[in-house]
C-alpha positions in Angstrom: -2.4 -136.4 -133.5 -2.4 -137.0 -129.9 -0.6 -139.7 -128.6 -3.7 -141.1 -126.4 -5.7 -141.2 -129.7 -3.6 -143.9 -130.7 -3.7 -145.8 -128.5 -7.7 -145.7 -128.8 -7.1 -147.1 -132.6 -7.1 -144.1 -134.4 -5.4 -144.1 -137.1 -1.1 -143.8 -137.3 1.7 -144.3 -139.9 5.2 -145.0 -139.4 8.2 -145.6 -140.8 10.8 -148.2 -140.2 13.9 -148.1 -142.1 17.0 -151.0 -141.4 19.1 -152.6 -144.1 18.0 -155.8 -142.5 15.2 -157.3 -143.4 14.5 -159.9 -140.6 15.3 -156.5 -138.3 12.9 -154.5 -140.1 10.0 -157.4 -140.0 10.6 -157.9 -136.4 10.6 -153.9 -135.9 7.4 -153.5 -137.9 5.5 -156.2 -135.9 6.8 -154.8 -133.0 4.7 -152.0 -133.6 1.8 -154.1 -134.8 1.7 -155.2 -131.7 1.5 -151.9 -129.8 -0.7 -150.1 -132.8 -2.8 -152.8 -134.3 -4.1 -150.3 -137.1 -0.9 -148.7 -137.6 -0.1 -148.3 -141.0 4.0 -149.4 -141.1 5.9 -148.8 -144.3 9.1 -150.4 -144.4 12.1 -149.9 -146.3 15.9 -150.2 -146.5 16.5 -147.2 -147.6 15.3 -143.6 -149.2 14.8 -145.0 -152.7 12.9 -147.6 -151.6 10.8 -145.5 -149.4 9.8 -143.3 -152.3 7.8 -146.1 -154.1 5.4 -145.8 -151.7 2.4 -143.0 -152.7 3.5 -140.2 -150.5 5.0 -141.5 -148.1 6.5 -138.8 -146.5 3.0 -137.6 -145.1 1.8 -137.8 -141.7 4.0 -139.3 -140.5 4.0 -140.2 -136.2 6.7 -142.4 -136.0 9.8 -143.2 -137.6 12.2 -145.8 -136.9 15.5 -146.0 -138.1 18.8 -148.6 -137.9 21.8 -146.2 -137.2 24.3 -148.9 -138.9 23.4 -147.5 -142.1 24.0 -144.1 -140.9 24.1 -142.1 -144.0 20.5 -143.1 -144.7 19.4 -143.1 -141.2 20.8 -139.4 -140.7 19.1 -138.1 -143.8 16.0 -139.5 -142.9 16.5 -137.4 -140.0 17.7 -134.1 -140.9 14.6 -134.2 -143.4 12.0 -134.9 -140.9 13.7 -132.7 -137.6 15.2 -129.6 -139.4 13.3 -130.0 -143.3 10.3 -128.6 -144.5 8.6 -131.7 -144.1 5.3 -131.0 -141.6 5.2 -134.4 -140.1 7.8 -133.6 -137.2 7.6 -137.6 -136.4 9.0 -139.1 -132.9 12.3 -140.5 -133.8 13.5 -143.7 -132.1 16.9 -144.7 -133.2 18.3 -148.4 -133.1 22.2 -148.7 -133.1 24.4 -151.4 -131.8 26.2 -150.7 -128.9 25.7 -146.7 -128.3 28.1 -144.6 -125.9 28.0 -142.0 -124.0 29.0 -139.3 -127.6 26.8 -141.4 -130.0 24.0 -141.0 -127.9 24.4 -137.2 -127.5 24.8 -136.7 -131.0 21.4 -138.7 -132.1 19.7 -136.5 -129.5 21.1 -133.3 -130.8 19.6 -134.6 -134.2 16.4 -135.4 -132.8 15.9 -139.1 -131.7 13.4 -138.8 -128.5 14.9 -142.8 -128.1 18.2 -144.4 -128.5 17.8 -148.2 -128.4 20.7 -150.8 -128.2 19.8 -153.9 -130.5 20.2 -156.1 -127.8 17.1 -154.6 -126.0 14.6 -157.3 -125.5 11.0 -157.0 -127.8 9.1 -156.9 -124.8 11.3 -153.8 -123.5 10.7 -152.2 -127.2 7.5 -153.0 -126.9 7.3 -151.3 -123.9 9.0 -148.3 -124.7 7.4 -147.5 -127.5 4.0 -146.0 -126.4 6.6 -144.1 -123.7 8.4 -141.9 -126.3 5.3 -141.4 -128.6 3.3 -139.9 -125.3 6.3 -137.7 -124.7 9.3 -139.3 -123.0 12.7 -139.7 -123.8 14.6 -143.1 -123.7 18.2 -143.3 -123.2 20.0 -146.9 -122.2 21.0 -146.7 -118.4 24.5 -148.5 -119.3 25.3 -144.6 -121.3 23.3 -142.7 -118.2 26.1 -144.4 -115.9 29.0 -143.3 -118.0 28.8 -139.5 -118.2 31.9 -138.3 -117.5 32.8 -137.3 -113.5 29.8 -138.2 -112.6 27.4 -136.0 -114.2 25.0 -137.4 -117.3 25.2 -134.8 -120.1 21.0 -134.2 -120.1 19.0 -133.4 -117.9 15.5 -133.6 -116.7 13.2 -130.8 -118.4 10.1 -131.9 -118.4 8.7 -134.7 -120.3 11.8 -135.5 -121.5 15.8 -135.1 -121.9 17.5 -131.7 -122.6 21.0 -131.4 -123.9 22.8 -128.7 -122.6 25.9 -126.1 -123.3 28.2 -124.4 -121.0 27.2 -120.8 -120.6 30.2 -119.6 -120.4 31.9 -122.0 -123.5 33.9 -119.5 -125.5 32.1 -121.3 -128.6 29.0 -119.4 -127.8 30.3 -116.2 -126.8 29.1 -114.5 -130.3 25.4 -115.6 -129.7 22.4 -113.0 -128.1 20.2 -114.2 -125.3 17.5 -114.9 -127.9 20.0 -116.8 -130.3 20.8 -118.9 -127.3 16.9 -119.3 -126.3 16.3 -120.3 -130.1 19.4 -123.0 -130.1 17.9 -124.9 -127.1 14.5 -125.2 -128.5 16.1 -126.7 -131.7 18.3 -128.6 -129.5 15.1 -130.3 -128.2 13.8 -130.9 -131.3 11.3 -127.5 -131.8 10.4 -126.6 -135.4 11.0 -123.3 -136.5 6.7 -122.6 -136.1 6.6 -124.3 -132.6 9.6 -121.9 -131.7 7.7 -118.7 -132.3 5.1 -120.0 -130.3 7.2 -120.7 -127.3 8.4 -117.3 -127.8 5.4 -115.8 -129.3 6.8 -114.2 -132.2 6.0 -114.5 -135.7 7.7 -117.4 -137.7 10.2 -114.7 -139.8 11.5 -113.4 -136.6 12.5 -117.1 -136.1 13.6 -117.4 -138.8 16.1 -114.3 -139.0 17.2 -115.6 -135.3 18.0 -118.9 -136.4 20.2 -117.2 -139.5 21.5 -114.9 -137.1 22.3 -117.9 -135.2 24.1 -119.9 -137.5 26.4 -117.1 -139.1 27.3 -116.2 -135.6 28.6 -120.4 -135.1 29.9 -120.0 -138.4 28.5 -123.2 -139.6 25.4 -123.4 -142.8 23.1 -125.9 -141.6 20.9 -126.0 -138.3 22.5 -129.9 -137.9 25.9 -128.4 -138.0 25.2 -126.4 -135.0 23.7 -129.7 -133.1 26.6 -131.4 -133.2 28.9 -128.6 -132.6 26.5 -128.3 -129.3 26.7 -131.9 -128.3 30.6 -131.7 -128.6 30.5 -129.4 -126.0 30.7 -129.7 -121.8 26.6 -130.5 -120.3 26.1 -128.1 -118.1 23.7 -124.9 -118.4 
């Protein structure tokens, strides 16, 4: 669904997960506000979720509270790298992120990392920004990359993390393995990667295997935070 549509009053669902309940009422009208006929389901957790009649479905937005990590990172990995079809934008709320924090929930998917102390009228703001396509990061992590240099940078309509090149922990990988790691690194799906490279969705698939055995880690998660450990340059 395109992002314009929405704000025309077609239809859109979200998701907004928190342990908190005042957090997730203010969260949900929040969006409310910016969506009128959004349809919000909030929940504190997975369980919770799942009480709702497919839930899981067409989902645009989800919204999760990063001090209950464990939930907020499955929810995550399920919608970024699963099988789910939704491919939601991900906007991630955590109390006081630096500079490694934000890199990892980027690597994982989040197209916005918001500190809790950010105003509703900046939320509200930012919002409809990261469902049309941009990236929000706090300026206060932007400042503090390390000698100077922020570890993403512009590509586009939003924020690209990056790997060294020459870092001997890619040495192993093809040209194409290293094409296929950046567009999960920017949140691709396996079929929107074969279109970028116009192949069929196997051949991604064998790449991405390829990929992983060559890392030496299992999951496609594992490999996003192994590249978000590592030195942001191209």
């Amino acid at each position: 669904m395109l992002p314009e549509l929405w704000k025309c009053g077609v239809f859109m669902k979200a998701i907004v997960q928190s342990p908190f309940a005042l957090e997730r009422a203010g969260i949900v009208g929040l969006v409310n506000q910016v969506w009128p006929a959004a349809d919000v389901i909030a929940a504190s957790d997975r369980a919770e979720l799942s009480t709702h009649p497919r839930w899981d479905e067409g989902v645009d937005l989800l919204v999760v509270d990063w001090r209950s990590s464990a939930i907020a990172r499955d929810l995550m990995e399920s919608f970024v790298f699963g099988e789910n079809k939704s491919a939601p934008v991900v906007v991630v709320f955590c109390d006081g992120p630096d500079l490694t924090a934000t890199r990892n929930l980027v690597a994982l998917g989040a197209k916005a990392v918001v500190p809790l102390c950010l105003s509703p009228a900046l939320v509200a703001a930012m919002l409809p920004f990261v469902v049309a396509g941009g990236t929000y990061i706090p300026p206060s992590v932007l400042d503090s990359g390390s000698e100077g240099q922020p570890f993403m940078a512009a590509d586009g309509g939003g924020m690209t993390p990056r790997y060294r090149g020459d870092d001997p922990a890619f040495n192993g990988l093809t040209r194409r393995q290293r094409e296929v790691l950046r567009h999960i690194a920017n949140g691709l799906s396996n079929e929107e990667i074969a279109l970028e490279l116009g192949v069929t969705l196997n051949t991604v698939k064998s790449h991405v295997s390829s990929m992983l055995r060559a890392l030496g880690v299992k999951r496609r998660t594992q490999a996003m935070r192994m590249l978000s450990d590592r030195a942001p340059v191209h």
